[in-house]
ZADO-1210 file (C-alpha; in nm, 4 decimals, padded with zeros to 6 digits):
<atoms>
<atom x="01.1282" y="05.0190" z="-04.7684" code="UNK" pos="1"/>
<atom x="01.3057" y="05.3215" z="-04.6650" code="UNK" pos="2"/>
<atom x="01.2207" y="05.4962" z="-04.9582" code="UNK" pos="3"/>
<atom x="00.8936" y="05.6197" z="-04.7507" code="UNK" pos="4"/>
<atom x="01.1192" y="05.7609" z="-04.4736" code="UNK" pos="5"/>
<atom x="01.3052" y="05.9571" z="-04.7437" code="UNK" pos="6"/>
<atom x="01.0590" y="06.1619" z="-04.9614" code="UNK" pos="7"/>
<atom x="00.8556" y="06.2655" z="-04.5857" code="UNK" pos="8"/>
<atom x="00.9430" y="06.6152" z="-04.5120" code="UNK" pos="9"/>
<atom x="01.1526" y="06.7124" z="-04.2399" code="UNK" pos="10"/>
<atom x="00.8923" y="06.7625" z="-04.0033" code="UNK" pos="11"/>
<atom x="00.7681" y="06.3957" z="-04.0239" code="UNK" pos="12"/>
<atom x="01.1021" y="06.2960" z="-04.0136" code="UNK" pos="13"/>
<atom x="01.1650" y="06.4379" z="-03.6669" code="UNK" pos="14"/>
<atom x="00.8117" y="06.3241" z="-03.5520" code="UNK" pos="15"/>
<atom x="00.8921" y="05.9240" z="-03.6515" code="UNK" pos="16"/>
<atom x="01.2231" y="05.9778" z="-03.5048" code="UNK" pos="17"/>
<atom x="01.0954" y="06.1022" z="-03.1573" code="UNK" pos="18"/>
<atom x="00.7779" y="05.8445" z="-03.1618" code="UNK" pos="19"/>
<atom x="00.9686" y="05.5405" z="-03.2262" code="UNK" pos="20"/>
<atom x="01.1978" y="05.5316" z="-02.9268" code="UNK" pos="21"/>
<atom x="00.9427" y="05.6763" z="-02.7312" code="UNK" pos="22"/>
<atom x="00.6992" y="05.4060" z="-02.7805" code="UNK" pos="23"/>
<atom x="00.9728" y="05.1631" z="-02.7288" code="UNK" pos="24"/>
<atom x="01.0933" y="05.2757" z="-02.4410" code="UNK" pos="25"/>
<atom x="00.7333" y="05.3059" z="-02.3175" code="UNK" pos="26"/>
<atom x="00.6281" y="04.9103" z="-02.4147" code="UNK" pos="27"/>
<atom x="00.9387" y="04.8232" z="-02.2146" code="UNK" pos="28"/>
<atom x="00.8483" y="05.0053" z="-01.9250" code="UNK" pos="29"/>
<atom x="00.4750" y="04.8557" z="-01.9143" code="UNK" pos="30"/>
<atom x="00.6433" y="04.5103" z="-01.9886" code="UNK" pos="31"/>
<atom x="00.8446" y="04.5607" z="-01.6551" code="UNK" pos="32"/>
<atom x="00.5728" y="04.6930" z="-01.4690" code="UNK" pos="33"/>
<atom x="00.3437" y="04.3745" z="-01.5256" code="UNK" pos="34"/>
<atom x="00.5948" y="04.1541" z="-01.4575" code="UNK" pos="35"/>
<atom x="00.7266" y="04.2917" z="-01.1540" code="UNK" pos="36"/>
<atom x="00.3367" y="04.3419" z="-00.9905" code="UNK" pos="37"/>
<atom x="00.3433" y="03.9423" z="-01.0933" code="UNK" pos="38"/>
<atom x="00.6082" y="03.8751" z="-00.8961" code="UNK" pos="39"/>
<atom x="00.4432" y="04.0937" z="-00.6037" code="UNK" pos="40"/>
<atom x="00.1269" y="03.8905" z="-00.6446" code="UNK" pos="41"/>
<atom x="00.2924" y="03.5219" z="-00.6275" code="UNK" pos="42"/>
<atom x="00.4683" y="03.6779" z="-00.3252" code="UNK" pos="43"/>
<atom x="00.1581" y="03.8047" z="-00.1557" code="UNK" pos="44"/>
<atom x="-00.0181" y="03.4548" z="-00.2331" code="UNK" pos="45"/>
<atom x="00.2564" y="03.2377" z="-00.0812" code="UNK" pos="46"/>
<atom x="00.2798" y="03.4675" z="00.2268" code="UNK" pos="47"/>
<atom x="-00.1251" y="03.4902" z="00.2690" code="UNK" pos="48"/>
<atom x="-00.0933" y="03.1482" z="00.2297" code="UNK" pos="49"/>
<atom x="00.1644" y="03.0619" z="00.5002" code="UNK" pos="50"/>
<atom x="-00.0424" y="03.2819" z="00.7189" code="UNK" pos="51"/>
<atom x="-00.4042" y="03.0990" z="00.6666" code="UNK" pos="52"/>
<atom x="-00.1882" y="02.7657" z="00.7613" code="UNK" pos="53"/>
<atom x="-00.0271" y="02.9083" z="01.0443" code="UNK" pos="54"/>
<atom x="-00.4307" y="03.0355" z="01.1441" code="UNK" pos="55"/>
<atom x="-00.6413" y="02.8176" z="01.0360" code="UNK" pos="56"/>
<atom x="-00.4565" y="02.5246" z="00.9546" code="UNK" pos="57"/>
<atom x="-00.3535" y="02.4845" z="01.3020" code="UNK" pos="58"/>
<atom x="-00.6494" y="02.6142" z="01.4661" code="UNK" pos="59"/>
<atom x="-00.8710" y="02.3102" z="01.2879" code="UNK" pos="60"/>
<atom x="-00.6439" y="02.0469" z="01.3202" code="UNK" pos="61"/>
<atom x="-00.6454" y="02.1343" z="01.7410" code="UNK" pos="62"/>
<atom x="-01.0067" y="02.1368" z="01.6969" code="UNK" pos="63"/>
<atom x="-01.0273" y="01.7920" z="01.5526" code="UNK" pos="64"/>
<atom x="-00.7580" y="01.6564" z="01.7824" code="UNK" pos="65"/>
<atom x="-00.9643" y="01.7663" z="02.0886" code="UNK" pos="66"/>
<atom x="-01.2660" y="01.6273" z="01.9259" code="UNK" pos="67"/>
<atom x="-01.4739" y="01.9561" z="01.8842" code="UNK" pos="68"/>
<atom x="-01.5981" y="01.9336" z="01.5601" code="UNK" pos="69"/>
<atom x="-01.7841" y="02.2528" z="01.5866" code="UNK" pos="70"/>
<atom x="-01.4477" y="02.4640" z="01.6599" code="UNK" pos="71"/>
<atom x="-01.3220" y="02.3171" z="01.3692" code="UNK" pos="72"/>
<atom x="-01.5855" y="02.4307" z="01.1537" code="UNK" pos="73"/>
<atom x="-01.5948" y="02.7408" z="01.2599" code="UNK" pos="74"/>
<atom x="-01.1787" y="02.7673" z="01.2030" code="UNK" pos="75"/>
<atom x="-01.2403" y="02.6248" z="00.8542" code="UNK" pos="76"/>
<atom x="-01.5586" y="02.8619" z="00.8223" code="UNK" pos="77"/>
<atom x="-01.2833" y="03.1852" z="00.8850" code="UNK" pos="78"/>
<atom x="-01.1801" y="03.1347" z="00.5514" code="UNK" pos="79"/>
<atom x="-01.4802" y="03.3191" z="00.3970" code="UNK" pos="80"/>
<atom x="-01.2783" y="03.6604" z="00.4887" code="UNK" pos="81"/>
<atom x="-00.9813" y="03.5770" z="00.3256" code="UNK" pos="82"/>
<atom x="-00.9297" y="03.7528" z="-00.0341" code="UNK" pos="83"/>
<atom x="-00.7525" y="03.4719" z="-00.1936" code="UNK" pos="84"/>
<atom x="-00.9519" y="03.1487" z="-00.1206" code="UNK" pos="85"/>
<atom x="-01.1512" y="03.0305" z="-00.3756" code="UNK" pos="86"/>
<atom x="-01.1459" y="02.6531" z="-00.2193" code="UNK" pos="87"/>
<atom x="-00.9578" y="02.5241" z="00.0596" code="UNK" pos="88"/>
<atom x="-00.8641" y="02.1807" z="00.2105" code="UNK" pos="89"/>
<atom x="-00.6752" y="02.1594" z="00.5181" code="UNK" pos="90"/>
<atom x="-00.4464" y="01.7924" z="00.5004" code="UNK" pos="91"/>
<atom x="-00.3514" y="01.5698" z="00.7936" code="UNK" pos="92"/>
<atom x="00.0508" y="01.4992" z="00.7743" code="UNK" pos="93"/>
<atom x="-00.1018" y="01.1709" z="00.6145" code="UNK" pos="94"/>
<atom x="-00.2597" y="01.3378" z="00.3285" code="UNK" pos="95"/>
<atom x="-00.6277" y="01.3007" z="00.4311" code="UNK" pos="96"/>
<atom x="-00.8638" y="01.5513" z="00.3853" code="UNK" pos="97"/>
<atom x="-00.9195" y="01.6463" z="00.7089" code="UNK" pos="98"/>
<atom x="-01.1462" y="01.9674" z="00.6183" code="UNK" pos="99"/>
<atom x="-01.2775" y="02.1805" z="00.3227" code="UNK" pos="100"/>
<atom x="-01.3947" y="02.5180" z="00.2430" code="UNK" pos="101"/>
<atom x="-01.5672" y="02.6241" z="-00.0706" code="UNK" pos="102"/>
<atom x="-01.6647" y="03.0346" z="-00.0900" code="UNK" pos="103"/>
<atom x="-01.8750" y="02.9545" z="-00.4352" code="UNK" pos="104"/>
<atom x="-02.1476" y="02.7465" z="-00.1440" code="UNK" pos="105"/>
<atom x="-02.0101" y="02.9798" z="00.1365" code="UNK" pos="106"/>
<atom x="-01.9744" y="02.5923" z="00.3179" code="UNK" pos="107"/>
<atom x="-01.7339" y="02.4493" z="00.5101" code="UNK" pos="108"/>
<atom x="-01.7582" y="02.0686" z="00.5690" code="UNK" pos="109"/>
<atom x="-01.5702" y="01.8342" z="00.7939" code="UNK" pos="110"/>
<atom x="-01.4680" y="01.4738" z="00.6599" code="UNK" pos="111"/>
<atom x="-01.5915" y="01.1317" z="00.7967" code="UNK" pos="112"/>
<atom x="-01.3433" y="01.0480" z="01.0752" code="UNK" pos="113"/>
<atom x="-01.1557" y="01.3620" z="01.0543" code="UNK" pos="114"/>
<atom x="-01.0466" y="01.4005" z="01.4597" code="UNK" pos="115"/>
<atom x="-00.8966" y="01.0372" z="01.4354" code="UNK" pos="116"/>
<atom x="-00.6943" y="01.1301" z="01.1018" code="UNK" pos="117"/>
<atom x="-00.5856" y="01.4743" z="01.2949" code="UNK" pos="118"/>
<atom x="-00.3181" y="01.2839" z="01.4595" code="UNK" pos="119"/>
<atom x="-00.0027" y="01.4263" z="01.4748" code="UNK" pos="120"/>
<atom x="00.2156" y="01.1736" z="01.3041" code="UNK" pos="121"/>
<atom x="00.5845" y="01.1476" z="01.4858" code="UNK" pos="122"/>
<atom x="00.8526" y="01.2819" z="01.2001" code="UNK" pos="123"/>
<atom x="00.6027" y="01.3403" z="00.9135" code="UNK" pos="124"/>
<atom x="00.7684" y="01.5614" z="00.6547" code="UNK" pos="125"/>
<atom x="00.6229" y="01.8265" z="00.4241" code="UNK" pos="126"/>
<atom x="00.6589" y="01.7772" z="00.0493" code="UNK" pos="127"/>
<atom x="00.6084" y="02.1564" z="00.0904" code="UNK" pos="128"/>
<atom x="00.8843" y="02.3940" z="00.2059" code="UNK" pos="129"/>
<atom x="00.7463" y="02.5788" z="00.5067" code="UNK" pos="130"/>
<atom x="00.8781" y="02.9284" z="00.4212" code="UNK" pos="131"/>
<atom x="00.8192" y="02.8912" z="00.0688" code="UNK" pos="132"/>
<atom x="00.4483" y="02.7532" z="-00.0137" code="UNK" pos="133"/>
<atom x="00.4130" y="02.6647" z="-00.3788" code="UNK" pos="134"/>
<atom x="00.1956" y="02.8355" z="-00.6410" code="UNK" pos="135"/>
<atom x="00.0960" y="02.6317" z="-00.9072" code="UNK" pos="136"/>
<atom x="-00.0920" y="02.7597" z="-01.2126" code="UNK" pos="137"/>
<atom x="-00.3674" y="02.5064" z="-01.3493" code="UNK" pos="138"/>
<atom x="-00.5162" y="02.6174" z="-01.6135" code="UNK" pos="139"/>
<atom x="-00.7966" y="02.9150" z="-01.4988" code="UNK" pos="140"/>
<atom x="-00.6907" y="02.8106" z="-01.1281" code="UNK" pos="141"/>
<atom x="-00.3576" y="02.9429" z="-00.9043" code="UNK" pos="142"/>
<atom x="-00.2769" y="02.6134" z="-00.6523" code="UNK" pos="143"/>
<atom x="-00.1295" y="02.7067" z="-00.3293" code="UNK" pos="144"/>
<atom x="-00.0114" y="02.4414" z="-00.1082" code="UNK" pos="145"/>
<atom x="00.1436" y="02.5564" z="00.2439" code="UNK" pos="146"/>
<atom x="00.2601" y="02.3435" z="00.5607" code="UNK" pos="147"/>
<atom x="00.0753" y="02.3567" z="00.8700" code="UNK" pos="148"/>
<atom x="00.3636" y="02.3814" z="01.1553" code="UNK" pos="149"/>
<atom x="00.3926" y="02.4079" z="01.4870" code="UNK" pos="150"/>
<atom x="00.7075" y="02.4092" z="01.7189" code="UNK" pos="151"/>
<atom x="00.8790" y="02.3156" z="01.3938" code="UNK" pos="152"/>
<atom x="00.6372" y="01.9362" z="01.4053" code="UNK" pos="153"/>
<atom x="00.4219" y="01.8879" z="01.0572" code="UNK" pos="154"/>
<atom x="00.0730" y="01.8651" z="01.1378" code="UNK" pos="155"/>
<atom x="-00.0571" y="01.9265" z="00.7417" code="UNK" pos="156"/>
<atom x="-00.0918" y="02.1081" z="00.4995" code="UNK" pos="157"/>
<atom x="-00.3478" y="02.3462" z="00.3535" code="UNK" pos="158"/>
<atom x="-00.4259" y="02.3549" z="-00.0156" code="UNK" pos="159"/>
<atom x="-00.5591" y="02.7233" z="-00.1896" code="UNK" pos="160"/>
<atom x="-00.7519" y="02.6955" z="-00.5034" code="UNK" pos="161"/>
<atom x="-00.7360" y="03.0640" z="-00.6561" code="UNK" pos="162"/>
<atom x="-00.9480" y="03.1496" z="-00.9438" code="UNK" pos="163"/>
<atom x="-00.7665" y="03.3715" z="-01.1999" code="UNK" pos="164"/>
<atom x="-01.1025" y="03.5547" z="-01.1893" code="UNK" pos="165"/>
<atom x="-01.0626" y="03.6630" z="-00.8216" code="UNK" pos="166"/>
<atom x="-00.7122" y="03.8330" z="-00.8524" code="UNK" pos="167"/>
<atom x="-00.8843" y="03.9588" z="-01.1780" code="UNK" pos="168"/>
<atom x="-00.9093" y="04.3056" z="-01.0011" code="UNK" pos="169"/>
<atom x="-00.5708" y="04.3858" z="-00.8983" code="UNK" pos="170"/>
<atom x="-00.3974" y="04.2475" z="-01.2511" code="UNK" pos="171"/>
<atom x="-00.6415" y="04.5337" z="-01.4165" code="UNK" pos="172"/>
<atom x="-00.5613" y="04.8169" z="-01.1503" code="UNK" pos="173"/>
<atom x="-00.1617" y="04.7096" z="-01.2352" code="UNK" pos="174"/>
<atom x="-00.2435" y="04.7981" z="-01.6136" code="UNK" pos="175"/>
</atoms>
């Protein structure tokens, strides 16, 4: 196997042992570089994520509570300027659907009895951690689920359906 290394002239020899480590240390370096601009990306998701809850998460929920359903749709309807929702549910503190968004219809729909599920239920806990929000990856699909606060009192939680496709862009700018 060496043999080949052996019988190249010296010139070769130098070449191969300048390329190698180069292209090692190169790989390496573009490993790094894609994984860090992952871990930027899951940390731009969960904080985009906390924000749209913090927005819109409360801003429908009020709307139901006070019964204007048109508010609410219009709060829900926001998230057609966000860069990261693909689909979005906002959740009472129950677990009811309360509202959706879907950007593929450009639609955002209230559910049947929404304003009476809105209510704010006394000690409800998040299964979510409110600074953290979680990012799940299903299969073509990044799942964010954030908690709806206010004055530290659960009112939801919003769920962020990602396609891969959409954050498509800024993986191939990163390469």
């Amino acid at each position: 196997m060496i043999r080949w290394f052996a019988d190249l002239p010296i010139e070769r020899k130098l070449r191969v042992v300048i390329m190698v480590p180069a292209i090692a240390v190169f790989a390496v370096a573009m490993i790094a570089h894609v994984a860090m601009n992952l871990l930027h990306l899951r940390a731009d998701l969960q904080w985009s994520a906390a924000r749209v809850a913090r927005v819109t998460g409360v801003n429908t929920i009020d709307a139901l509570r006070l019964g204007d359903e048109k508010a609410a749709l219009q709060a829900i309807g926001a998230l057609r300027d966000e860069w990261l929702v693909g689909d979005a549910e906002v959740l009472a503190a129950s677990g009811r659907t309360l509202a959706t968004y879907h950007r593929r219809d450009n639609t955002a729909h209230l559910e049947a009895a929404a304003a009476s599920n809105a209510a704010v239920i006394p000690g409800a806990a998040s299964t979510v951690d409110s600074q953290h929000p979680q990012v799940i990856l299903h299969g073509s699909r990044l799942h964010v689920r954030a908690t709806i606060e206010r004055n530290g009192q659960v009112l939801g939680l919003v769920q962020i359906v990602v396609p891969l496709a959409g954050i498509g862009y800024g993986l191939g700018a990163a390469l």
